[in-house]
PyMOL CGO cylinders between C-alpha atoms (Angstrom):
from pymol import cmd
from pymol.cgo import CYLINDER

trace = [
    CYLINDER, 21.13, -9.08, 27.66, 19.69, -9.56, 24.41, 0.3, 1, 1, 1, 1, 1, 1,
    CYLINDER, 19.69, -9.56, 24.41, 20.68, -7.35, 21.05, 0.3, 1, 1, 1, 1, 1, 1,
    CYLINDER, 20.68, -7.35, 21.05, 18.66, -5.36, 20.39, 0.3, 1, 1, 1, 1, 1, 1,
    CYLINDER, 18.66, -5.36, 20.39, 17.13, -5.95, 16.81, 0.3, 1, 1, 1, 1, 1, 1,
    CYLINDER, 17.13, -5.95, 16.81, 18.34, -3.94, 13.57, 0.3, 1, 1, 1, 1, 1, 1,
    CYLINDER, 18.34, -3.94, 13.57, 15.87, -1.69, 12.18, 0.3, 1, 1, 1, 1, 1, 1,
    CYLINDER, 15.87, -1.69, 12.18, 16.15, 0.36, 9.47, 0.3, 1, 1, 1, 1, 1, 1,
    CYLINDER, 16.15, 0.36, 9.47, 13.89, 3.18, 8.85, 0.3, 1, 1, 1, 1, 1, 1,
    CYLINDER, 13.89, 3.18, 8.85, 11.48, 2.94, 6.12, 0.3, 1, 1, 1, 1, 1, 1,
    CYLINDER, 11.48, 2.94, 6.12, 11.08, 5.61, 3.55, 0.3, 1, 1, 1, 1, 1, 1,
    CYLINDER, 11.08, 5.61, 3.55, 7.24, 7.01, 2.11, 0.3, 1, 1, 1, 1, 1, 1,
    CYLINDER, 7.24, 7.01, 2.11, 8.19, 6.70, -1.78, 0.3, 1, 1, 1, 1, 1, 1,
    CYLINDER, 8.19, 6.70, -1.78, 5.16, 8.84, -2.96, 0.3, 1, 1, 1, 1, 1, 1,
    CYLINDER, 5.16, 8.84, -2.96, 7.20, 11.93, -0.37, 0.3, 1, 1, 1, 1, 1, 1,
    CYLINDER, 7.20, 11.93, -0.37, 10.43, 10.92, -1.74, 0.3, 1, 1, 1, 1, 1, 1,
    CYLINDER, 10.43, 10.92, -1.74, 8.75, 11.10, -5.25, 0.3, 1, 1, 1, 1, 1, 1,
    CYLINDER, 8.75, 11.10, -5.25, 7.00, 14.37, -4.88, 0.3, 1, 1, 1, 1, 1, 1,
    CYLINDER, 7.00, 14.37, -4.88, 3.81, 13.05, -5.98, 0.3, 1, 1, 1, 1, 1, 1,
    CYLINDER, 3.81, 13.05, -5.98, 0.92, 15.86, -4.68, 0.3, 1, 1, 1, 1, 1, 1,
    CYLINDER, 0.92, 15.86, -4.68, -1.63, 13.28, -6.23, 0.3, 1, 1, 1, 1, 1, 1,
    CYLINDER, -1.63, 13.28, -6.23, -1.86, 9.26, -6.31, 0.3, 1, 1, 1, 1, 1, 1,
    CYLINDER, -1.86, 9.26, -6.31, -4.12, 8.41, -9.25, 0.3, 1, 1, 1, 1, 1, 1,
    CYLINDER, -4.12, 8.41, -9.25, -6.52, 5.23, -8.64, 0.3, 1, 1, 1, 1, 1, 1,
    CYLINDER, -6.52, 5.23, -8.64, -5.82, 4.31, -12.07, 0.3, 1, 1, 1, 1, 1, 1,
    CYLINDER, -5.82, 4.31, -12.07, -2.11, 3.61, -11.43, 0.3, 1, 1, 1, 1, 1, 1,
    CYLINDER, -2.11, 3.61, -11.43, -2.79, 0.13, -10.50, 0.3, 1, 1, 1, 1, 1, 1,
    CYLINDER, -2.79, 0.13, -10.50, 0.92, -0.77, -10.43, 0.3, 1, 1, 1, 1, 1, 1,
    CYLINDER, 0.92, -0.77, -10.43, 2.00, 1.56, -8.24, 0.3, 1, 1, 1, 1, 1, 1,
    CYLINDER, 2.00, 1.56, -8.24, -1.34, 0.74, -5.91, 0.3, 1, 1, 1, 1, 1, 1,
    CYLINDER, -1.34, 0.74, -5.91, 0.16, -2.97, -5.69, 0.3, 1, 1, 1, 1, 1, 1,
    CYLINDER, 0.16, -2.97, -5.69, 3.13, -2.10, -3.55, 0.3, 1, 1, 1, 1, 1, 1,
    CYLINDER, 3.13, -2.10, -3.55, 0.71, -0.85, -0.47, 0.3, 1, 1, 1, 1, 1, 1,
    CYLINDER, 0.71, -0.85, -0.47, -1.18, -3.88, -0.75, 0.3, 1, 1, 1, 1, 1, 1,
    CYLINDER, -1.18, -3.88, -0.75, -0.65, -7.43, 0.53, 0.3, 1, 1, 1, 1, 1, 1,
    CYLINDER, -0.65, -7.43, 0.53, -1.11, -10.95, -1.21, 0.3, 1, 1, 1, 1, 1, 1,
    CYLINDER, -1.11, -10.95, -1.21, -4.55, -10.87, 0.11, 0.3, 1, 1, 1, 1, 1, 1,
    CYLINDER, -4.55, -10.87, 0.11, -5.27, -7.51, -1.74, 0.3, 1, 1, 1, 1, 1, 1,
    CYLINDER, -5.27, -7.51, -1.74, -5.42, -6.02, 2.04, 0.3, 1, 1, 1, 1, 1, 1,
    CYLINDER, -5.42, -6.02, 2.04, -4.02, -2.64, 2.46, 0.3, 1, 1, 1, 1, 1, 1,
    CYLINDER, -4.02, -2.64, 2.46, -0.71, -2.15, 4.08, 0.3, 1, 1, 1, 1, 1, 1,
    CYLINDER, -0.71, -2.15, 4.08, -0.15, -0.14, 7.50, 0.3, 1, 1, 1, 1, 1, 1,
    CYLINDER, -0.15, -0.14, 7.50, 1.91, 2.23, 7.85, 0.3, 1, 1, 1, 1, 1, 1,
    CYLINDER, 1.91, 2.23, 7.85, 4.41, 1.04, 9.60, 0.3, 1, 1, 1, 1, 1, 1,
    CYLINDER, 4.41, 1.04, 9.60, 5.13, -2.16, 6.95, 0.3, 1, 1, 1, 1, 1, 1,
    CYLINDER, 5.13, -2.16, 6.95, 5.00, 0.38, 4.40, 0.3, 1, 1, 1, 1, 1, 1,
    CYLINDER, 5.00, 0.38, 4.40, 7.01, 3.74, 5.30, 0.3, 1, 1, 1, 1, 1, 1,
    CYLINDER, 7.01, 3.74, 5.30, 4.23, 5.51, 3.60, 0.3, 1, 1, 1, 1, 1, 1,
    CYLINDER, 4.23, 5.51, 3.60, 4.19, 9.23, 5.48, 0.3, 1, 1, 1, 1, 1, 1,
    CYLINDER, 4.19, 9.23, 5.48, 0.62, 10.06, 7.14, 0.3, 1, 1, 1, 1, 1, 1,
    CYLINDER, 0.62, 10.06, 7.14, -0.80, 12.09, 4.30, 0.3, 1, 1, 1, 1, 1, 1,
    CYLINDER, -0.80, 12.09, 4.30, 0.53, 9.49, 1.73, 0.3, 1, 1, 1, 1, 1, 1,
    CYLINDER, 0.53, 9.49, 1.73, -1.43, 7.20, 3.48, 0.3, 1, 1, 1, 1, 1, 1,
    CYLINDER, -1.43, 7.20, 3.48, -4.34, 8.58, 3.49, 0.3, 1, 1, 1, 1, 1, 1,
    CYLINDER, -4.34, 8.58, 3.49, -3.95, 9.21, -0.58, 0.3, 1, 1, 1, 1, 1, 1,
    CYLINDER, -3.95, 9.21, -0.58, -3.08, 5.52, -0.99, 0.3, 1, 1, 1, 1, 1, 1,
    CYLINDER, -3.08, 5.52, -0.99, -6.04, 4.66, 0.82, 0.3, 1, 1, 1, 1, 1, 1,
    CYLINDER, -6.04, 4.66, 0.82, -8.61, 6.69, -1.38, 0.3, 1, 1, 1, 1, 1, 1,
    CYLINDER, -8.61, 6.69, -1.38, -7.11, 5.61, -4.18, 0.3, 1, 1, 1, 1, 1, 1,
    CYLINDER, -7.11, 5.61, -4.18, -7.41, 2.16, -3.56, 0.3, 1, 1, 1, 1, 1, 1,
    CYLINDER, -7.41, 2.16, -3.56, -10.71, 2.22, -2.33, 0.3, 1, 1, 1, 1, 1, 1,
    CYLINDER, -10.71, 2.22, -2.33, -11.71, 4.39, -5.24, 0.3, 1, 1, 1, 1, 1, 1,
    CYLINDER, -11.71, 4.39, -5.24, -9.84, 1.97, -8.00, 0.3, 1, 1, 1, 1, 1, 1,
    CYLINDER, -9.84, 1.97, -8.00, -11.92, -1.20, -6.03, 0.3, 1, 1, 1, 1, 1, 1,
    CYLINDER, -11.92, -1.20, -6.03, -15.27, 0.54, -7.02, 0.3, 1, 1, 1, 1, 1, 1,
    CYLINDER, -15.27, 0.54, -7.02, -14.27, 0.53, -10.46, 0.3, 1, 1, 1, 1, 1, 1,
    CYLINDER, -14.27, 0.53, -10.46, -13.06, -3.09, -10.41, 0.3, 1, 1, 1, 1, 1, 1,
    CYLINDER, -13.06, -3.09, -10.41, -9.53, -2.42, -11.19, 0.3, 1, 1, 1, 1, 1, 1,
    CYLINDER, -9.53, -2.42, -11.19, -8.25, -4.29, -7.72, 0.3, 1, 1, 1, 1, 1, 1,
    CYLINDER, -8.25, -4.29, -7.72, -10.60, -6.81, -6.80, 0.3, 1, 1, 1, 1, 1, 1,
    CYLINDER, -10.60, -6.81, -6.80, -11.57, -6.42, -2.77, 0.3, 1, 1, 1, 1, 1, 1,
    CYLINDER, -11.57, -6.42, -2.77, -10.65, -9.97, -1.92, 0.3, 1, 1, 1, 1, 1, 1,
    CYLINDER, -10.65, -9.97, -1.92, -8.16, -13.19, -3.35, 0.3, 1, 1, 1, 1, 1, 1,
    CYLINDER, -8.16, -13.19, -3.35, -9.83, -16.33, -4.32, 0.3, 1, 1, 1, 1, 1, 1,
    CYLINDER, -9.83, -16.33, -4.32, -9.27, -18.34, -1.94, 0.3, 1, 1, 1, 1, 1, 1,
    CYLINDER, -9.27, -18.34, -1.94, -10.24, -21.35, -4.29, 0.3, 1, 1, 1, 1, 1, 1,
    CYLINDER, -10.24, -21.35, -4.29, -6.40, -20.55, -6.32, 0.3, 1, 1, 1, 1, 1, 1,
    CYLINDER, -6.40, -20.55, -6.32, -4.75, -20.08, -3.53, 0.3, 1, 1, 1, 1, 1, 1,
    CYLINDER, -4.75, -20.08, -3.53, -4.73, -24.02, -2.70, 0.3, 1, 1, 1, 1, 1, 1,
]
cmd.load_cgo(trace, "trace")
């Protein structure tokens, strides 16, 4: 039988933080939910709790309509 693989549980860093508000102006702590491809995290990659989540993901949507994160890489400097 195979072994089973070892997991280790993810923590939500805004919970562990105590952070009642994630500001869309905080760009660097915005990049840590989001992939190379600017693409926002799940959960499950990220640990993020459900309402931390959800406050990630306004912020980052609000922080792309002011043009602080762009919504997409350039794929032209990628390769």
């Amino acid at each position: 039988m195979a072994e089973k693989g070892k997991f280790f549980k993810r923590h939500c860093k805004y919970s562990e933080a105590k952070l009642e508000y994630v500001d869309y102006k905080d760009v660097h702590l915005l990049k840590h939910t989001l992939s190379e491809r600017f693409k926002i995290m799940p959960r499950r990659l990220t640990g993020n709790s459900k309402v931390a989540q959800d406050l990630v993901k306004a912020a980052i949507k609000r922080a792309r309509h002011m043009a602080l994160i762009p919504y997409t890489a350039d794929r032209s400097a990628i390769g």
